[in-house]
N, C-alpha and C positions, 0 to 999 in steps of 0.2 A: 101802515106803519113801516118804517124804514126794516130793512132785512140785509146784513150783511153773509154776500156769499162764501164760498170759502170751499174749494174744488180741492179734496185729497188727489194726490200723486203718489206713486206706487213706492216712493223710496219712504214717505210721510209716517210716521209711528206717533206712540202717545206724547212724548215728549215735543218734538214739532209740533205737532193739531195744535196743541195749550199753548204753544207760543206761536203761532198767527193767531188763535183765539183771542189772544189777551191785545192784540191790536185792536178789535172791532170794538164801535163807538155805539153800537146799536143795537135796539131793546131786542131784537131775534136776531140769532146766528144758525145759518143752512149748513151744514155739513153735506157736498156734493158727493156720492160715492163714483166713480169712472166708469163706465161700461166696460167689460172684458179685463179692469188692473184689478190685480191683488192686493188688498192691503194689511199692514202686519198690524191691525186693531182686535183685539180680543176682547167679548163680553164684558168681564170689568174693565176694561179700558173704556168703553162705552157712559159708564158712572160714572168713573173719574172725568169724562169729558163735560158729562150732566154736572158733575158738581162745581167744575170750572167756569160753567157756562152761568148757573146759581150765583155763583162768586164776585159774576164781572157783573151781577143784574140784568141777565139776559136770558130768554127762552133759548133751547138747542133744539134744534130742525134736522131731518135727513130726508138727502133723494136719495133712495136705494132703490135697486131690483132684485138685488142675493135674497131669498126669501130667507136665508138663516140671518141677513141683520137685522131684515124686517120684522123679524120672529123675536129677536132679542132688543129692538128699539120698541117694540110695544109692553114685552116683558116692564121695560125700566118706564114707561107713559111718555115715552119721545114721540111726537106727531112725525110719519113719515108721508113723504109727497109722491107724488109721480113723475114730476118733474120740478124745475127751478120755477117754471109759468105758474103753475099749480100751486106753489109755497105762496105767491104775489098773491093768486085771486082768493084762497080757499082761506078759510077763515083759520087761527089757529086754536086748540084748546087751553083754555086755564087751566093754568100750572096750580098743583095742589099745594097748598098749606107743609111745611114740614109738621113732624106728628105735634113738636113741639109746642107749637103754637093751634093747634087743636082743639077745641071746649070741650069740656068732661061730657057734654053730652051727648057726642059723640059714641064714647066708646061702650063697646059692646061687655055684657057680662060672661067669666068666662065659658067656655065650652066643657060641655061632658066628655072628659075623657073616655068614662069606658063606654061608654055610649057609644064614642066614635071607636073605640076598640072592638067593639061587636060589627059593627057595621063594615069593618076592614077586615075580621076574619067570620068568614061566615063558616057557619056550623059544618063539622064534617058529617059526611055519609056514614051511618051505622057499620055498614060491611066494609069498610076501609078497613077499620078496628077490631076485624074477626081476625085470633091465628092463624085460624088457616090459610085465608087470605094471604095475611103476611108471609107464613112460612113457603107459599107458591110463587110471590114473589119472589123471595129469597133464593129458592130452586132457582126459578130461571136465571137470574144472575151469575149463579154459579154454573150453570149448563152454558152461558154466555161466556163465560171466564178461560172456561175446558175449551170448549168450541176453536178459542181465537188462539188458545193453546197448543191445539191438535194443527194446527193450521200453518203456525208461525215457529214453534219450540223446536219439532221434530225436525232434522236433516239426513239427507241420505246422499252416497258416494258408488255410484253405480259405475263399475270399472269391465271392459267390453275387450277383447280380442278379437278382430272379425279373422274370418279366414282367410287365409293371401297364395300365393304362388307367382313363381316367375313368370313370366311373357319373353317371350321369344321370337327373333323375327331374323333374316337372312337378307338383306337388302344390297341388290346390284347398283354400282355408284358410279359415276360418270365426272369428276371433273374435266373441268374446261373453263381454260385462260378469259374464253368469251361471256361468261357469264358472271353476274355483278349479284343474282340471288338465289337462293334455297328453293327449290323444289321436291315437292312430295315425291315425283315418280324417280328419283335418285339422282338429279343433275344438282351441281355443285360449282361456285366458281375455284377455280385453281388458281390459285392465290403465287407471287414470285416475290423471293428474299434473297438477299447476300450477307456475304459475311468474311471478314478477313481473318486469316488462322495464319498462326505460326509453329513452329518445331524446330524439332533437329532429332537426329540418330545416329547411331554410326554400331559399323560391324567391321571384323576382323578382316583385313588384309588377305587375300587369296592369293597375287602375283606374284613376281619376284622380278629383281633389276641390277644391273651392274652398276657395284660404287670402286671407282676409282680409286686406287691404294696407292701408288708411285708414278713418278712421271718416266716417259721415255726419252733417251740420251742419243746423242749419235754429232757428226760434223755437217759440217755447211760450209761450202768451197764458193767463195766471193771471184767474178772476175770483174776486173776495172774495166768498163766501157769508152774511159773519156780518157784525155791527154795531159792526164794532171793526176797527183797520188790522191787517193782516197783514204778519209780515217774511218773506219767501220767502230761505231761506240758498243760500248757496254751497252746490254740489253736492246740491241734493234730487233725489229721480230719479220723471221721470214714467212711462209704460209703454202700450203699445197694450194691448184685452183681448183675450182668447183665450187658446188650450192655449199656442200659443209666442208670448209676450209678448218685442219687443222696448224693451228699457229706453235713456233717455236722463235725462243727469244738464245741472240748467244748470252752467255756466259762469261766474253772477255773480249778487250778489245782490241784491234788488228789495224793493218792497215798495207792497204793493195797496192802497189807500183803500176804504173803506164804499162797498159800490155800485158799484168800480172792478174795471176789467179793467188787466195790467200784462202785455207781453210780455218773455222775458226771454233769451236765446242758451240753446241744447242742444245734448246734444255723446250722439254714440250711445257707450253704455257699451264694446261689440262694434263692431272692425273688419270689414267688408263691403257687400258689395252689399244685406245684409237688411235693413241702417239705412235707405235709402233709401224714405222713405213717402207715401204720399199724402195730399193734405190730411183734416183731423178725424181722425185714424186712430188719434193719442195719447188717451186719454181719460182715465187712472184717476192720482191721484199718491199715489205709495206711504208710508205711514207716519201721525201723526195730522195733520199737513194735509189728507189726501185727505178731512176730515169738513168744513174750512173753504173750501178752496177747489175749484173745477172748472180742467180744465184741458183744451185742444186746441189743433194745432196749425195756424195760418192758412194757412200756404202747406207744399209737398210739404218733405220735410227732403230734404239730396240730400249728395253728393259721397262715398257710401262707397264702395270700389274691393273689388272682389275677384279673385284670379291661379288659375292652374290648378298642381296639383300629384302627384307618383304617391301612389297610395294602394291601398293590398289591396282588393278588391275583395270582395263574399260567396263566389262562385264560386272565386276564390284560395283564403281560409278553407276550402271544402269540398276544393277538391283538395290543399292540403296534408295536411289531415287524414286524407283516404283513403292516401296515401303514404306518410305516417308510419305510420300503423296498418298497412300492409302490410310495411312493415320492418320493423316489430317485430315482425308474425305470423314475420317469415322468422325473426329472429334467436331468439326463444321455440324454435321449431320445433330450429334450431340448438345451442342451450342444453339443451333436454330431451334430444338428444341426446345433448350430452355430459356426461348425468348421469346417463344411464340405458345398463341393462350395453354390452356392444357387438355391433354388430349388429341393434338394437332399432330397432323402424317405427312412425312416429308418423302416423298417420291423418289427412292434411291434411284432409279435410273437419268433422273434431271438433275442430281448433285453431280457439277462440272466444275472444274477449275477454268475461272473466266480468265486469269491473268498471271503469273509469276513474278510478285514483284522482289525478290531477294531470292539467290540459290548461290551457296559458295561452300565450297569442298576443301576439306581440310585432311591433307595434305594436299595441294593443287597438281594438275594434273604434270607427268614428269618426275614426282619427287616421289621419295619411296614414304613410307612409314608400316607403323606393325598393324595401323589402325585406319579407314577412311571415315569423315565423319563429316556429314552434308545437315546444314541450315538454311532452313526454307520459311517464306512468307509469300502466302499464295491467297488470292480471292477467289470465293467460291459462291456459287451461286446456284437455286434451285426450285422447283415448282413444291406447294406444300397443300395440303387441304388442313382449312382450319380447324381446330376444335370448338369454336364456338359453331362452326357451318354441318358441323357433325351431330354433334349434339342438337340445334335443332331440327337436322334431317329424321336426327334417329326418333326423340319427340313427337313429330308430327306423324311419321310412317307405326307410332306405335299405337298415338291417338286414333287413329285411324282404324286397326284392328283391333280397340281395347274388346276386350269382352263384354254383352248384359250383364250389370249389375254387381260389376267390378268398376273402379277408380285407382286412381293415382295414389290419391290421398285420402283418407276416409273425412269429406266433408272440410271444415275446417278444425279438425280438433290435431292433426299432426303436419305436416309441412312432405310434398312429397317427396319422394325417392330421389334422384337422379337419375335417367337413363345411361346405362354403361355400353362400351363400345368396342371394337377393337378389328381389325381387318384381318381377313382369311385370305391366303396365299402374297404371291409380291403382286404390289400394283405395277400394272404394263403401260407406257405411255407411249401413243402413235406418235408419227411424221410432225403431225398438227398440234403436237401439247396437248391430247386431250388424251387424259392418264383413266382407266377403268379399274375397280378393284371390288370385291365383296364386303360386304360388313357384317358384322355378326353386335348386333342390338339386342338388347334384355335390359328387365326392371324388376321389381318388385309391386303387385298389385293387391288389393285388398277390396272383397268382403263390402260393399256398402251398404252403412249403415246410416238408417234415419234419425237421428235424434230423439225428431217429436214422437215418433212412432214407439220409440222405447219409454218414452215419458208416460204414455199415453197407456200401455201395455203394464208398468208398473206402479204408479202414480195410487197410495189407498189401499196397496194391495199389504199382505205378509210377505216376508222375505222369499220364503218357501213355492207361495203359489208368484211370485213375481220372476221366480229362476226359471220355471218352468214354464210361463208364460214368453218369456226371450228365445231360450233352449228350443222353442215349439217356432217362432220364427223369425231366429235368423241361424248359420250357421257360424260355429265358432273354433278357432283354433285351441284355444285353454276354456274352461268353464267360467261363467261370469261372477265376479264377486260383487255382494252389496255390503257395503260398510254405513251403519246406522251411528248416526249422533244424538239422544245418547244412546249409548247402547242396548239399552235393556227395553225402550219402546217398540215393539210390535208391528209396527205398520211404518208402509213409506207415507211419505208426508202427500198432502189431497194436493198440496198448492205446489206446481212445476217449478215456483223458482225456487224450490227446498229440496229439488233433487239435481247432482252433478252427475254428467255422462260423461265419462269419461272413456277416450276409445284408443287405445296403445298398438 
């Protein structure tokens, strides 16, 4: 008998199946299920395919291996095969009658219900039914109830001080330029920074200087050199010689005949006492007269006045200079500080000024004032030890000497300390850069304490015997408190994760 196949695919539901079903021409229809695909067919989808299949005049067939469809195609009396071969050669069964079409002769008369009511509860055991029984049931229940109570209800806050003290330690320390790492036995690289600083200061006038009040007066006697009259003008200036030539200009103007001397009024160009000259003293006149005529002066020139006034002195100039430059070494010093990590030593004898790039004096030098005041921009440069290279020097040389049965930190319940630092006397630095100095290291240590060990020790117990049990060992700086939740329960709880340690 012809068999049409009909291979589900994994995207295939009830809706598709019943439409390629309704294609097939022929008295059996296979439904193929796929080795290893899924397919979204459920139970009653399985009837409804049966009924579709009824519908078109056709047997429904399955190849499965799922043994849960195999389970539910015999449930509904679907012949299922082993394979597509197996559908061809194996016979199939006759499809049964709907109930509809059924002969009365068929059916059966009804059944005893309580018949089958007996049969489905069978008689209880006598001693089931005993109170007492029941009521020792009921006990344990309730001891079951307590039990999970005592277990889970109760919480406890165990709070712990262990004992602590500082550590202390004195460590000899070696930087050096040449080295790039941290070592336990105190070597250190020495680390080099620069830095530009600027200022200014100024301090009181110490000297004193002469200012010129009035000029000095006197004649100037012209002789004509040449063969022809000369006009001497207004303001020609004649000059003593020498490195400092004092200059005088006339006052009016003249003029010399062939052969003639002409004297004529001069006035000193500069107010002072340096105008005042002794006779001849003028000799040279500036410009191209001095080729025509000669000139000197008859009598002394006089009346220039000179006053006293404050003025910076050289020794002023040097001590402010030294003052400022040691402010700025301080503030340099300062600065590198706060730029470099924290904690970090900067080696006063290697803070040097590398360069001077601005130094200007006010009032310049020459000129008086009541005040000197010097501005300066200087770079400076220096060898430092770092604070991070300290701190883990100090770190490891403490780890190193910690105590038995002391830590840093007690366990994980606080985070530890920092170790603290700081250097004993000045650091000294050789020829070679290589700077020596002491360190004076310290922390704060604690006391270690087990956790489990305290869980373990109070965990079941009374508050009372569980204090004494701690107190008995470990050693504590404040006495331990236990705070019970709720309060008024009796015991720490059996179960560890119902007790907090808490270690401060």
């Amino acid at each position: 008998m012809k068999t049409h196949l009909l291979v589900l695919e994994s995207h295939d539901d009830l809706i598709s199946v019943k439409d390629k079903m309704s294609w097939a021409k022929t008295p059996r229809i296979l439904l193929i299920w796929p080795k290893g695909e899924r397919i979204a067919l459920r139970p009653l989808d399985l009837k409804m395919l049966q009924r579709q299949a009824r519908s078109l005049g056709a047997t429904l067939g399955l190849v499965a291996r799922d043994p849960r469809i195999r389970r539910e195609a015999a449930a509904l009396g679907l012949p299922v095969f082993a394979s597509p071969r197996a559908a061809q050669s194996d016979p199939w069964p006759v499809p049964k009658l709907p109930k509809r079409q059924r002969t009365a002769k068929f059916r059966k008369s009804p059944a005893d219900l309580r018949a089958l009511r007996d049969e489905a509860r069978p008689a209880q055991a006598r001693w089931q039914a005993h109170p007492l029984v029941r009521v020792g049931f009921f006990a344990l229940g309730v001891l079951a109830a307590l039990t999970l109570a005592a277990l889970f209800l109760p919480h406890a806050e165990i709070t712990l001080s262990p004992e602590s003290k500082i550590q202390e330690l004195t460590i000899p320390v070696a930087a050096d330029p040449a080295l790039k790492l941290v070592y336990i036995m105190g070597n250190i690289p020495a680390r080099a920074t620069t830095l530009e600083n600027a200022g200014s200061q100024q301090i009181p006038s110490t000297g004193a200087a002469a200012v010129p009040e009035s000029e000095a007066k006197g004649v100037a006697r012209f002789r004509n050199l040449t063969a022809s009259k000369i006009q001497i003008p207004l303001g020609a200036v004649v000059q003593t010689l020498g490195a400092a030539s004092i200059r005088f200009v006339t006052t009016q103007e003249a003029e010399a005949g062939v052969g003639k001397t002409v004297d004529v009024p001069i006035e000193a160009l500069g107010a002072g006492a340096g105008g005042n000259l002794e006779v001849d003293l003028i000799q040279a006149v500036e410009g191209p007269l001095g080729l025509s005529l000669s000139v000197t002066n008859p009598a002394p020139t006089s009346g220039g006045t000179s006053g006293q006034a404050a003025a910076p002195s050289p020794a002023d100039r040097e001590r402010l200079r030294r003052a400022l430059m040691e402010t700025l070494r301080a503030q340099a010093r300062l600065e590198m500080l706060a730029s470099l990590p924290p904690g970090s030593l900067v080696f006063p004898d290697t803070l040097k000024n590398v360069i001077v790039l601005e130094e200007v004096y006010d009032p310049p030098a020459g000129e008086t004032g009541a005040s000197l005041s010097l501005t300066m921009r200087v770079k400076f440069a220096a060898q430092y030890a770092s604070g991070d290279d300290l701190s883990e020097l100090a770190a490891l040389a403490l780890a190193a000497a910690l105590e038995d049965g002391f830590s840093a930190a007690p366990a994980e319940y606080s985070k530890s300390e920092p170790p603290t630092f700081h250097p004993i006397g000045i650091p000294v630095t050789d020829e070679a850069g290589r700077t020596v100095f002491q360190l004076q290291v310290e922390r704060r240590i604690r006391r270690t304490v087990d956790a489990r060990r305290v869980l373990s020790l109070a965990q079941g117990r009374g508050a009372e015997s569980a204090l004494a049990r701690l107190n008995g060992a470990f050693a504590f700086s404040s006495p331990p408190q236990i705070k019970m939740s709720p309060a008024w329960w009796p015991w720490l709880p059996l179960a560890p994760f119902r007790i907090d340690v808490v270690i401060q």
